[in-house]
PyMOL commands that place a pseudoatom at each C-alpha (Angstrom):
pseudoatom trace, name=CA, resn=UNK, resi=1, chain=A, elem=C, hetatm=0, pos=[112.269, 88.828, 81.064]
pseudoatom trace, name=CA, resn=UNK, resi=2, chain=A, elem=C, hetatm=0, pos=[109.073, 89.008, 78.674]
pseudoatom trace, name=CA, resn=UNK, resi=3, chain=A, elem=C, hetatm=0, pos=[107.232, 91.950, 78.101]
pseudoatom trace, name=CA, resn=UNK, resi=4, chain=A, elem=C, hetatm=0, pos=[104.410, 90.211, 79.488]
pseudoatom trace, name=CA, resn=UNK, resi=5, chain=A, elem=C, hetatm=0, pos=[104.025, 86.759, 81.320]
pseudoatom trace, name=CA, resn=UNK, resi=6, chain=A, elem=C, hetatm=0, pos=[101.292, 84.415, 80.791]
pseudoatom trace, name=CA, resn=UNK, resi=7, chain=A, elem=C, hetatm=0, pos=[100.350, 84.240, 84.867]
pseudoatom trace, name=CA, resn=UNK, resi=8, chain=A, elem=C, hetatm=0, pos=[99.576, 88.114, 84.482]
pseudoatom trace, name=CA, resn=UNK, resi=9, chain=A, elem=C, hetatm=0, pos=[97.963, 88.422, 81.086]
pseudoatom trace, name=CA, resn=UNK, resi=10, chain=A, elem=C, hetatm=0, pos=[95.545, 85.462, 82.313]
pseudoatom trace, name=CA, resn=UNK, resi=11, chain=A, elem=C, hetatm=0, pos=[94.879, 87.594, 85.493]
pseudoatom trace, name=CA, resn=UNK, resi=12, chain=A, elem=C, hetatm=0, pos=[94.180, 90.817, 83.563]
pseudoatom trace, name=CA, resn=UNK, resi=13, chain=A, elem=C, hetatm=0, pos=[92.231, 89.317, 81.203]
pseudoatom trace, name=CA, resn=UNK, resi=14, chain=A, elem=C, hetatm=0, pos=[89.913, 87.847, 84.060]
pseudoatom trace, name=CA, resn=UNK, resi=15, chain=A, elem=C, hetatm=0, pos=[89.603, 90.997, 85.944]
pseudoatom trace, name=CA, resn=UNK, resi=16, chain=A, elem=C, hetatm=0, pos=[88.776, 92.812, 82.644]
pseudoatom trace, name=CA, resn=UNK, resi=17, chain=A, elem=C, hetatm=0, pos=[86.289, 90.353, 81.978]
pseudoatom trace, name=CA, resn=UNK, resi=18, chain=A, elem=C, hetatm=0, pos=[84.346, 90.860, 84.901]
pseudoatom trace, name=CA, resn=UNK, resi=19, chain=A, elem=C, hetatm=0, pos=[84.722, 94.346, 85.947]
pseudoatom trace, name=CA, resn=UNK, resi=20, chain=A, elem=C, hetatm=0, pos=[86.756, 93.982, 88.859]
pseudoatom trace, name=CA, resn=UNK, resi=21, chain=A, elem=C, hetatm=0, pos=[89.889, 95.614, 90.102]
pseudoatom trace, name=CA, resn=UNK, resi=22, chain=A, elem=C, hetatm=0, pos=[93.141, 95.110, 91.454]
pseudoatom trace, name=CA, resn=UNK, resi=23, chain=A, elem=C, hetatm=0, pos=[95.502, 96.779, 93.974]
pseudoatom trace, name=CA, resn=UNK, resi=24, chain=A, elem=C, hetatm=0, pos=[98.759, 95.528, 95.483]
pseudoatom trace, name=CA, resn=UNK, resi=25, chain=A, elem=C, hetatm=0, pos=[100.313, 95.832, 98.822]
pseudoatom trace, name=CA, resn=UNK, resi=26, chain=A, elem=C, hetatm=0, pos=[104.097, 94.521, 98.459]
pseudoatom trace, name=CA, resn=UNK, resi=27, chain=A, elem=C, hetatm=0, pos=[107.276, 94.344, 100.603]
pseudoatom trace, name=CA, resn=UNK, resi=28, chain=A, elem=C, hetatm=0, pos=[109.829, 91.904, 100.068]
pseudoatom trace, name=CA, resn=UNK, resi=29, chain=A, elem=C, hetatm=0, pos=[109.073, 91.813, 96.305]
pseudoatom trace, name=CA, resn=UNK, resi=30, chain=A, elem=C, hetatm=0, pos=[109.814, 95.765, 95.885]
pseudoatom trace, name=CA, resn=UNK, resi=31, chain=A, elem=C, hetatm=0, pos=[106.972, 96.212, 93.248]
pseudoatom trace, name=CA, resn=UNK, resi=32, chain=A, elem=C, hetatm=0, pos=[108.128, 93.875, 91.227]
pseudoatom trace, name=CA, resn=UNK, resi=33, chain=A, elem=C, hetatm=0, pos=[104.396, 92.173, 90.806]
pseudoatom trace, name=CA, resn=UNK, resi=34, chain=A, elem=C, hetatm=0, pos=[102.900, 95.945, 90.108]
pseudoatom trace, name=CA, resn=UNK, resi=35, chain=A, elem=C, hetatm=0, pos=[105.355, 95.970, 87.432]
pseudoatom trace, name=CA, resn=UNK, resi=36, chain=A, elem=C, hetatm=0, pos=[104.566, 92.240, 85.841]
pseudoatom trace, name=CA, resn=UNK, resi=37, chain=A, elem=C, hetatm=0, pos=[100.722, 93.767, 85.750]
pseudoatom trace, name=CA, resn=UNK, resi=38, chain=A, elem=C, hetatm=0, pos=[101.591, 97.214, 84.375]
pseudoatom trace, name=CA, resn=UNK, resi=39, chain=A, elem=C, hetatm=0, pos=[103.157, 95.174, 81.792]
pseudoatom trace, name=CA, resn=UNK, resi=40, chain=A, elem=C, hetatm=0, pos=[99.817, 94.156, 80.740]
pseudoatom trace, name=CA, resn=UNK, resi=41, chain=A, elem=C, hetatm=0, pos=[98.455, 96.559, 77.441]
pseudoatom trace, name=CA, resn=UNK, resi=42, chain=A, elem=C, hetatm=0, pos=[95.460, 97.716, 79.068]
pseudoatom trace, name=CA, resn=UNK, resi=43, chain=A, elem=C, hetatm=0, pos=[96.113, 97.259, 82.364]
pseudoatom trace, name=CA, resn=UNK, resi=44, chain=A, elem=C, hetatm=0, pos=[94.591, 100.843, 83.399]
pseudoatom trace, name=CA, resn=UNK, resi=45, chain=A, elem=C, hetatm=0, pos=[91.117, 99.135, 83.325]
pseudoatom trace, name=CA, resn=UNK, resi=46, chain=A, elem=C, hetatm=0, pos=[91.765, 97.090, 86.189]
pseudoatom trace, name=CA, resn=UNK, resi=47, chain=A, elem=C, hetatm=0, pos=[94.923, 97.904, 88.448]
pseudoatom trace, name=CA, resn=UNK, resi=48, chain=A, elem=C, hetatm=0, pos=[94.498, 100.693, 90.581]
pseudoatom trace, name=CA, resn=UNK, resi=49, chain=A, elem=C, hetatm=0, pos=[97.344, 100.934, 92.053]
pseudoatom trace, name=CA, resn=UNK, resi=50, chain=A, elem=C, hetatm=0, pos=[99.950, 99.258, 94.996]
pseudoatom trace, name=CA, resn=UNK, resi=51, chain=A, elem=C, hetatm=0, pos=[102.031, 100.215, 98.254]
pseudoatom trace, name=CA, resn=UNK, resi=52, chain=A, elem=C, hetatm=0, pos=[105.918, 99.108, 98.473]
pseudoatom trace, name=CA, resn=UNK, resi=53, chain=A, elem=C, hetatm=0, pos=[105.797, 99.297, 102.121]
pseudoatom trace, name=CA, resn=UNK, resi=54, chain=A, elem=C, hetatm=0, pos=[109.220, 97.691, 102.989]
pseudoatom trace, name=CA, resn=UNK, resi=55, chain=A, elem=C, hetatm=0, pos=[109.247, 99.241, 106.414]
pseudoatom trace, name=CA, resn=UNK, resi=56, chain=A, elem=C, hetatm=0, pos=[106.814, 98.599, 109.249]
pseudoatom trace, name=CA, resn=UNK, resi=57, chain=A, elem=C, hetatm=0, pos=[106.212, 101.777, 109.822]
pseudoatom trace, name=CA, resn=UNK, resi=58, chain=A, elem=C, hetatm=0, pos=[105.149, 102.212, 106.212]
pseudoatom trace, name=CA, resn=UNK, resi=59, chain=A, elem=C, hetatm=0, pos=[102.820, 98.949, 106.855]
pseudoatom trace, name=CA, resn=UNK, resi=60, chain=A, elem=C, hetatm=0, pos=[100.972, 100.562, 109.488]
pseudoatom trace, name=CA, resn=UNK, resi=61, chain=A, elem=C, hetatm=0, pos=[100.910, 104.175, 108.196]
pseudoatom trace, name=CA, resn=UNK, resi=62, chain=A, elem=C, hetatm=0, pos=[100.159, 103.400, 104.548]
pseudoatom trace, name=CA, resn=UNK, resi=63, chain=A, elem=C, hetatm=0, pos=[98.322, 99.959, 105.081]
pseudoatom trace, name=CA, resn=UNK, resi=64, chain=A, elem=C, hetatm=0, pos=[96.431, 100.065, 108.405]
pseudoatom trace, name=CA, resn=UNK, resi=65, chain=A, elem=C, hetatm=0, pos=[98.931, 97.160, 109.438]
pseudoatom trace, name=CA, resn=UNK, resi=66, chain=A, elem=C, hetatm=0, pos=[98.360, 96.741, 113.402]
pseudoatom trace, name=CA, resn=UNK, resi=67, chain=A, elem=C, hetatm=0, pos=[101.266, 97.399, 115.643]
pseudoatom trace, name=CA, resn=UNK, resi=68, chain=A, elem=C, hetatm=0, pos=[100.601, 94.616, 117.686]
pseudoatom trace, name=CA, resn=UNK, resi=69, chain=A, elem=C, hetatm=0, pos=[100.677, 92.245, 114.843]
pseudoatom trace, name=CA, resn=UNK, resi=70, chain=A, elem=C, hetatm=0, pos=[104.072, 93.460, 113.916]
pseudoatom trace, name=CA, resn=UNK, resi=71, chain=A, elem=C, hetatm=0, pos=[104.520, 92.705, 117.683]
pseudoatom trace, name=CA, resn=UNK, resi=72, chain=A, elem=C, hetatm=0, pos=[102.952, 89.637, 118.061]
pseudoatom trace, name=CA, resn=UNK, resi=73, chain=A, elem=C, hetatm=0, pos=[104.095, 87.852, 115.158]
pseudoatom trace, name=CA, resn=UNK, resi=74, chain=A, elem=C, hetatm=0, pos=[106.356, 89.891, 113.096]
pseudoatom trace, name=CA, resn=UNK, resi=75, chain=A, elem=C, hetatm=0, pos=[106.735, 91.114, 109.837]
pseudoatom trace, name=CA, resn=UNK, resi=76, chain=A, elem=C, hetatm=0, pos=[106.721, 88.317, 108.263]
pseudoatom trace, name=CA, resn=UNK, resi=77, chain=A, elem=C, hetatm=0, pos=[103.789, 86.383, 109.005]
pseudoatom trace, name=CA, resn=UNK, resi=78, chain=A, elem=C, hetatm=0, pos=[100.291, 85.355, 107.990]
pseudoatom trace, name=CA, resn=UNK, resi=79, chain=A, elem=C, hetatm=0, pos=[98.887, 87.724, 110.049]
pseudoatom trace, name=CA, resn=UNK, resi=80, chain=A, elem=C, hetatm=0, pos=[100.679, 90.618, 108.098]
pseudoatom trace, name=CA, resn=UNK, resi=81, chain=A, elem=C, hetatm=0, pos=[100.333, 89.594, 104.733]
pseudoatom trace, name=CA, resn=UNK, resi=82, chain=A, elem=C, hetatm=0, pos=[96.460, 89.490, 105.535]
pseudoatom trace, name=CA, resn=UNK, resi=83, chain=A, elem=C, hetatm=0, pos=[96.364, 93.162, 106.978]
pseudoatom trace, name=CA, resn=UNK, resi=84, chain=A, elem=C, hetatm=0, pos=[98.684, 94.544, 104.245]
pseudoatom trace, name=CA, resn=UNK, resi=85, chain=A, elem=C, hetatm=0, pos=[96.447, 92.473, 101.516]
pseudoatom trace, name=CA, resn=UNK, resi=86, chain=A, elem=C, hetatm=0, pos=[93.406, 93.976, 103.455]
pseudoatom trace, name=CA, resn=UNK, resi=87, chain=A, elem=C, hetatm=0, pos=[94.594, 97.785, 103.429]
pseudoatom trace, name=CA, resn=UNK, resi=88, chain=A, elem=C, hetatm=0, pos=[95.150, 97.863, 99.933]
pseudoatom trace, name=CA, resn=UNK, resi=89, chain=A, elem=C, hetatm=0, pos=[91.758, 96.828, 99.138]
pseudoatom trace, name=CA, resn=UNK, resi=90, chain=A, elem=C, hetatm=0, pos=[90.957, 100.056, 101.776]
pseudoatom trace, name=CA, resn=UNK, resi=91, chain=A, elem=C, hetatm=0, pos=[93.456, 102.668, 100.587]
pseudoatom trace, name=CA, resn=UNK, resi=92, chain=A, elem=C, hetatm=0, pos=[92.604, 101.670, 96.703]
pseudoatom trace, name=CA, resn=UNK, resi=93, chain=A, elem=C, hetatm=0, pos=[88.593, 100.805, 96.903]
pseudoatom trace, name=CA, resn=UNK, resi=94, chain=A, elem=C, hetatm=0, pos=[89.557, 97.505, 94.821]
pseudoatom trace, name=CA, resn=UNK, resi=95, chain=A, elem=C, hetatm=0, pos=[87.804, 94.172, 94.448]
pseudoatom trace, name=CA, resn=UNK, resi=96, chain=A, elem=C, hetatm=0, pos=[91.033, 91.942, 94.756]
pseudoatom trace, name=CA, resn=UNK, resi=97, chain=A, elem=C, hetatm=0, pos=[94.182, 92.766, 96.527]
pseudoatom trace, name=CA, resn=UNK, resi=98, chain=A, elem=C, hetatm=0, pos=[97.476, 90.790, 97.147]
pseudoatom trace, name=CA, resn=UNK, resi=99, chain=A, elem=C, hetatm=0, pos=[99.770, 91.812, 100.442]
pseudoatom trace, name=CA, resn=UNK, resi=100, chain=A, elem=C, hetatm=0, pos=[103.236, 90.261, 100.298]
pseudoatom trace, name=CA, resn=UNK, resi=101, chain=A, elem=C, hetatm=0, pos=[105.632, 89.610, 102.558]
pseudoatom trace, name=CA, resn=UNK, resi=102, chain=A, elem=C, hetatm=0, pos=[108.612, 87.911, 103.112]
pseudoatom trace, name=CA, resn=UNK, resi=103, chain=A, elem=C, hetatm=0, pos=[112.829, 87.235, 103.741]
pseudoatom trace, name=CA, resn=UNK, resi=104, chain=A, elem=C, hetatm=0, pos=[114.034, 87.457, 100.364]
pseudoatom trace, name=CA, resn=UNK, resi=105, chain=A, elem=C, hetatm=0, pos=[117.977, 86.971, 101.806]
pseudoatom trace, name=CA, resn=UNK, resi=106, chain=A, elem=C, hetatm=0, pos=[120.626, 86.792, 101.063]
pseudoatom trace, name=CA, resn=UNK, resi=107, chain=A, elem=C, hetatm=0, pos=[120.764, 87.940, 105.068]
pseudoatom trace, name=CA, resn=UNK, resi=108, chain=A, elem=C, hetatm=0, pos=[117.846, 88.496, 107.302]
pseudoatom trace, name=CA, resn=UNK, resi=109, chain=A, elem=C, hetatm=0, pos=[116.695, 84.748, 108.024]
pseudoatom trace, name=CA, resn=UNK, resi=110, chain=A, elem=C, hetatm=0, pos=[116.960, 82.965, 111.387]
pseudoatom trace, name=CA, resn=UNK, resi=111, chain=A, elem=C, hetatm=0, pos=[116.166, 79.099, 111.875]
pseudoatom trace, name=CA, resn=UNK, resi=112, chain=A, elem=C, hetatm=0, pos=[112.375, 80.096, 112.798]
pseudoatom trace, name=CA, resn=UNK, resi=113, chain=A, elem=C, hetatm=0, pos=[111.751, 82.352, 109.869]
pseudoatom trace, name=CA, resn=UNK, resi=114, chain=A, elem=C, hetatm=0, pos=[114.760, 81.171, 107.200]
pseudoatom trace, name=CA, resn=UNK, resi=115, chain=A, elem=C, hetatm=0, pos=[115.428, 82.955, 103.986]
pseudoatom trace, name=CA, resn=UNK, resi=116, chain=A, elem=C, hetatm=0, pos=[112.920, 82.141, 101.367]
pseudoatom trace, name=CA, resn=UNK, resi=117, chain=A, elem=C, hetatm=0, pos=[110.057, 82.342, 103.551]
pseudoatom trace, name=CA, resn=UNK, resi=118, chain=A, elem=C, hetatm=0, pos=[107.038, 84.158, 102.307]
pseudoatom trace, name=CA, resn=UNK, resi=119, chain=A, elem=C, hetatm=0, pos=[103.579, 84.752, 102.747]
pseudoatom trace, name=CA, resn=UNK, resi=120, chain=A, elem=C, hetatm=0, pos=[101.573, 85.697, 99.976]
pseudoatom trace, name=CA, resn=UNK, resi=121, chain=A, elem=C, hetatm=0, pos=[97.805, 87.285, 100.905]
pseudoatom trace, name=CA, resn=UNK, resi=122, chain=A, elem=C, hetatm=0, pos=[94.990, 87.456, 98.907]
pseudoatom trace, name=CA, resn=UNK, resi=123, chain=A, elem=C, hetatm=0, pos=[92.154, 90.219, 100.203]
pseudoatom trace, name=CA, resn=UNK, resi=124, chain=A, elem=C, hetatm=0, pos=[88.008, 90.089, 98.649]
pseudoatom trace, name=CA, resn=UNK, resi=125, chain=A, elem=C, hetatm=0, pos=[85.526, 91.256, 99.899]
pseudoatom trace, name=CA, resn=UNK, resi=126, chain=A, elem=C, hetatm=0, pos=[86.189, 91.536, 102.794]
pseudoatom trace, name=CA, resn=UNK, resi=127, chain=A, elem=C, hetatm=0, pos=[87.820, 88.485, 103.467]
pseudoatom trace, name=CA, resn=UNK, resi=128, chain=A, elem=C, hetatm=0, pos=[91.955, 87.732, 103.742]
pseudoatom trace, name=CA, resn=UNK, resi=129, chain=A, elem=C, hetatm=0, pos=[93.688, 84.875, 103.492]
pseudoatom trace, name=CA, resn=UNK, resi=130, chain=A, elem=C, hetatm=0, pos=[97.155, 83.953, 103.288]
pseudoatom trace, name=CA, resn=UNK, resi=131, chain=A, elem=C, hetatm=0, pos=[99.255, 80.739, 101.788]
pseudoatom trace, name=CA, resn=UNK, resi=132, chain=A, elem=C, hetatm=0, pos=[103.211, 80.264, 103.043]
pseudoatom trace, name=CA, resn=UNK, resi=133, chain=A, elem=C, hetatm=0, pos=[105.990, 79.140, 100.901]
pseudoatom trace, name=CA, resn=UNK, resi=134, chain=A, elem=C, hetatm=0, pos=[109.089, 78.499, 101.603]
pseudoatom trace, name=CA, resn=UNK, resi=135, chain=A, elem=C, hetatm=0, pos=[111.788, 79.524, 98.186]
pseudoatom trace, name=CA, resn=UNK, resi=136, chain=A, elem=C, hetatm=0, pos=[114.905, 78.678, 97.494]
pseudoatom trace, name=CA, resn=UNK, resi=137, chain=A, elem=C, hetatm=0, pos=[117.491, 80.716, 95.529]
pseudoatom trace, name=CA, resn=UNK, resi=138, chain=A, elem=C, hetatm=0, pos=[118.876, 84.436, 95.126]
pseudoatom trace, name=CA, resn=UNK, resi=139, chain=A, elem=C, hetatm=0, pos=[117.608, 87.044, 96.372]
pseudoatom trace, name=CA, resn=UNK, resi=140, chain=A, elem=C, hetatm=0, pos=[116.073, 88.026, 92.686]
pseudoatom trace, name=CA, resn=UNK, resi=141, chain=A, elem=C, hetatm=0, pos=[114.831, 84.142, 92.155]
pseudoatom trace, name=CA, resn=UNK, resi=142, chain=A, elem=C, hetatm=0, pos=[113.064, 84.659, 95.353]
pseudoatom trace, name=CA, resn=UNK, resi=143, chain=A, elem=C, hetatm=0, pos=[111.716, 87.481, 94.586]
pseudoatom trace, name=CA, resn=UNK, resi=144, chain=A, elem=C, hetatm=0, pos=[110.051, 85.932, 90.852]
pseudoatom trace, name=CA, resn=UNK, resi=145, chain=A, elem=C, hetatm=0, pos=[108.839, 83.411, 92.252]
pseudoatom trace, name=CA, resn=UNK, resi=146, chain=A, elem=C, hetatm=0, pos=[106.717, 85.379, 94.773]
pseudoatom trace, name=CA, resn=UNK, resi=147, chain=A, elem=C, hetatm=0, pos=[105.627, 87.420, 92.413]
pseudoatom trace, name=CA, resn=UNK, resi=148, chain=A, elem=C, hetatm=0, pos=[104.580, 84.518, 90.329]
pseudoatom trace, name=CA, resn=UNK, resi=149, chain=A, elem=C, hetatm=0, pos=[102.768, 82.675, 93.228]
pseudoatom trace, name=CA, resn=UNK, resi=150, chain=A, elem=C, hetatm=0, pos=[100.623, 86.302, 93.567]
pseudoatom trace, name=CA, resn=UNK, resi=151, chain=A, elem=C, hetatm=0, pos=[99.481, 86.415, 90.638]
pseudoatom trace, name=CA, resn=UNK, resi=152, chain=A, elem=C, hetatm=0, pos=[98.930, 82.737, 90.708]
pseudoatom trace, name=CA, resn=UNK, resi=153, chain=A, elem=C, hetatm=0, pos=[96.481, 83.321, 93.751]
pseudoatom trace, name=CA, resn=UNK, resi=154, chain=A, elem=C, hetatm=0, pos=[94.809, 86.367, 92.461]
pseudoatom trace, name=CA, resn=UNK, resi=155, chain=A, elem=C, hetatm=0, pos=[93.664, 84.336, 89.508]
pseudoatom trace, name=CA, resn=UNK, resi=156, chain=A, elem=C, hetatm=0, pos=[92.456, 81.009, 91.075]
pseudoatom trace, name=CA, resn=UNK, resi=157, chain=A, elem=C, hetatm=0, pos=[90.477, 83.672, 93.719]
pseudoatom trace, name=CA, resn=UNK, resi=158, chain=A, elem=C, hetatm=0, pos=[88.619, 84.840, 90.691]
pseudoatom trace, name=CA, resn=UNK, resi=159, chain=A, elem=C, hetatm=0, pos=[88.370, 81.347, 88.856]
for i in range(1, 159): cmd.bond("trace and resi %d" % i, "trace and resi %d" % (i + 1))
show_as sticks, trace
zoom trace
């Protein structure tokens, strides 16, 4: 793995730029996409921090996730990825915040929510909203590539 990806330094850069900041709410990715931004020389000017709430008890204590969402629809769902995405912006005071959430496998999948299913939030201003992809791959694969999509949609929010 680089020191530093492209998808991150781009992102950084951006935030930098116009004074805004970042803070990350992640499960299924384990703080793997606080570690791509930390990875980022500078980084302290615009990442605040994140919350590696795996459990959903950690969701709602840490993030403000509802229990009836967890209910409702699960962990892993739009619904959560927008109140995790949402809480971080709360619990950090930050511009921009992602919430992540997902079955990374290999176990853990059922024909309704399969292995590889994610939803990735992005949180402004307010606002949440949340895009679903489905990977395929290891566990670790999985993971990269929602940490890549992320960062992906943190960007194009501030494009």
């Amino acid at each position: 793995m680089q020191d530093c990806d492209n998808t991150e330094k781009r992102l950084g850069e951006r935030l930098a730029s116009l004074g805004k900041t970042l803070a990350l709410a992640e499960s299924c990715t384990g703080g793997l996409i606080a570690h791509r931004v930390t990875n980022v020389p500078g980084s302290s000017a615009f990442f605040l921090g994140g919350v590696v709430a795996y459990s959903n008890e950690a969701k709602m204590k840490l993030l403000g996730v509802e229990e009836s969402a967890l209910a409702e629809w699960g962990a892993v769902s739009e619904a959560v990825a927008c109140q995790m995405a949402a809480g971080a912006c709360r619990r950090f005071g930050a511009d921009l915040a992602a919430g992540v959430t997902g079955i990374a496998g290999p176990t853990g999948g059922t024909p309704e929510k399969p292995v590889g299913l994610v939803y990735v939030a992005v949180a402004w201003e307010g606002e949440a909203a949340a895009t679903r992809f489905e990977f395929e791959g290891t566990r670790l694969v999985i993971k990269e590539q929602t940490a890549e999509q992320a960062l992906r949609l943190l960007w194009e929010r501030l494009a």
